[in-house]
C-alpha positions in Angstrom: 43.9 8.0 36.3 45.3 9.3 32.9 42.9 6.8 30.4 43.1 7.8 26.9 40.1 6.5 25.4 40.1 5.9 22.0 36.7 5.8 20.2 36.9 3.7 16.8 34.5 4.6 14.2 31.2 2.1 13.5 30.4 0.8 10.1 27.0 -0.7 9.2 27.6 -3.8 7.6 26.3 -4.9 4.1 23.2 -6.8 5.6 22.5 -3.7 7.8 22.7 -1.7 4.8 20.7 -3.8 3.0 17.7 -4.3 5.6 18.1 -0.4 6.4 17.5 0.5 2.6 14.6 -2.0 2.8 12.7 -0.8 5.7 13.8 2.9 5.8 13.0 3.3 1.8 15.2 4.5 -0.6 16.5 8.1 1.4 17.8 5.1 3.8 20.1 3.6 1.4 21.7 7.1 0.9 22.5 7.2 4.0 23.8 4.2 5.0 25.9 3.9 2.3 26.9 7.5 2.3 27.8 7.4 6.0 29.9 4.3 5.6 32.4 5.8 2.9 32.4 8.9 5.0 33.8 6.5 7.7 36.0 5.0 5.9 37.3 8.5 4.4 36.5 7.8 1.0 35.6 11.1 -0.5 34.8 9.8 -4.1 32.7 7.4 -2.7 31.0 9.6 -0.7 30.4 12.1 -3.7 28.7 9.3 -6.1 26.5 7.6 -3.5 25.1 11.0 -2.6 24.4 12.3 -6.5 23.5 9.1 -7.4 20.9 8.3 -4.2 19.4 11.9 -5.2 18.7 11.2 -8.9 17.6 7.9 -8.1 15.2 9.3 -5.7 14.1 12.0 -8.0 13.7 9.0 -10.5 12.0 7.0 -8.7 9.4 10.1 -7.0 8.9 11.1 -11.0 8.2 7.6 -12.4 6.1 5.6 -9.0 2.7 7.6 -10.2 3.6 6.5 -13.4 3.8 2.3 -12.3 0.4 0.5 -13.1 -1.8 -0.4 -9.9 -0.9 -3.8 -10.3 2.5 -3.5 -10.0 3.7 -5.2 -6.8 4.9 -2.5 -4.3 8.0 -4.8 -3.1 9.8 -4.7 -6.3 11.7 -2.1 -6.4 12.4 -1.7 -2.3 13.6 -5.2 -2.8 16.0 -4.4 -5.6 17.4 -0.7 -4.8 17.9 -2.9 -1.3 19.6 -5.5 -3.1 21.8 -3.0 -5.0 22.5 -0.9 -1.8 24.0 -4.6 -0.5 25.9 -5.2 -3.5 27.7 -2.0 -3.1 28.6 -2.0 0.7 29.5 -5.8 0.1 31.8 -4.7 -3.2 33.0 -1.0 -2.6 33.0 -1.0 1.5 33.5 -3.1 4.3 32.3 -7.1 4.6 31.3 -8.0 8.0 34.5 -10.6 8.5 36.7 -7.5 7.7 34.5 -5.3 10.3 35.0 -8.2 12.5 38.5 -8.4 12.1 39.6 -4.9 11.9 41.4 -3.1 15.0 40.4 0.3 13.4 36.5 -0.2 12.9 33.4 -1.6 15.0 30.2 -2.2 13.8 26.8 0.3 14.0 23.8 -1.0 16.2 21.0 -3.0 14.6 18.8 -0.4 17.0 20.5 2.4 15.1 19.8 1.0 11.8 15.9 0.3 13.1 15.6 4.2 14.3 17.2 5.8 11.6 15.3 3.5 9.1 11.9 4.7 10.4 13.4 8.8 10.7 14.3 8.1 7.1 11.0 6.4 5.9 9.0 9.2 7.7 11.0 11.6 5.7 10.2 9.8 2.6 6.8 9.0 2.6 6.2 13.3 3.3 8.6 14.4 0.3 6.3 11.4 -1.5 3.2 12.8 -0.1 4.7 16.5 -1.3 5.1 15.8 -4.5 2.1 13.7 -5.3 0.8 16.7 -3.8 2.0 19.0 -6.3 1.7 17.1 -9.1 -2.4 16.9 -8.7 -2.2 20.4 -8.5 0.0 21.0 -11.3 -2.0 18.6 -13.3 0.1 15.9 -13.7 -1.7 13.4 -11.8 -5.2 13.3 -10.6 -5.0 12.1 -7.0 -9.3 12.0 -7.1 -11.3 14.1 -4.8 -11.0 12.7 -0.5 -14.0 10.4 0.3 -16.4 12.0 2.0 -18.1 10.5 5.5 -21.5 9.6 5.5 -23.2 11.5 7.3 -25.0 9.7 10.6 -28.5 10.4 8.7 -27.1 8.2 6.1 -26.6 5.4 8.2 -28.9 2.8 8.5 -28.7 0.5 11.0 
């Protein structure tokens, strides 16, 4: 009747990290990378994934209006993914350690898929924010909205 349940703490693994940063953008990686050293109680860790994910997404917010249309859009999700792998791989926990471990478990790929698409959502409106502002500031002309025909227009 007495159980003592002891709940071990979850780590994403490198290639949820990685597919996380991939599909839930770069705000994503910051996360997932941040809540991992945070599990694992390293403070440092957790203080230079969270300065550097916020200058490299005020980087990366600054220079994107800045890339030439032609630029192929996967580029840089695929490589700040990459990176985001890299450093979970390196600096954190491999899977075959997870798997090993008595003290750790791993996170839930349906975890990684919600908070990716939370974390994408909050992304795209700080992106849509800032573009925003930048039109009005000047910065950027975003163009005025196209305009519906009207059904007079229309011939059919």
């Amino acid at each position: 009747m007495n159980d003592i349940v002891i709940k071990q703490p979850r780590l994403y693994t490198p290639l949820q990290v990685g597919f996380g940063s991939f599909f839930g953008g770069p705000v994503a990686m910051i996360y997932f990378l941040w809540q991992n050293f945070k599990t694992l109680d390293n403070q440092s860790g957790m203080q230079y994934s969270l300065a550097g994910g916020i200058l490299f997404n005020v980087g990366l917010l600054l220079f994107m209006p800045m890339l030439p249309d032609y630029f192929p859009g996967v580029v840089i999700p695929f490589v700040y993914s990459l990176v985001a792998l890299s450093i979970a791989a390196t600096w954190q926990m491999r899977k075959d350690a997870i798997e090993h471990s008595v003290h750790y478990l791993f996170q839930s790929n349906w975890r990684v898929f919600f908070i990716s698409i939370a974390l994408l959502v909050v992304w795209m409106l700080g992106a849509y924010m800032l573009a925003i502002w930048l039109d009005m500031l000047g910065v950027i002309d975003l163009g005025e909205a196209p305009v519906a025909p009207e059904l007079d227009d229309l011939s059919i």
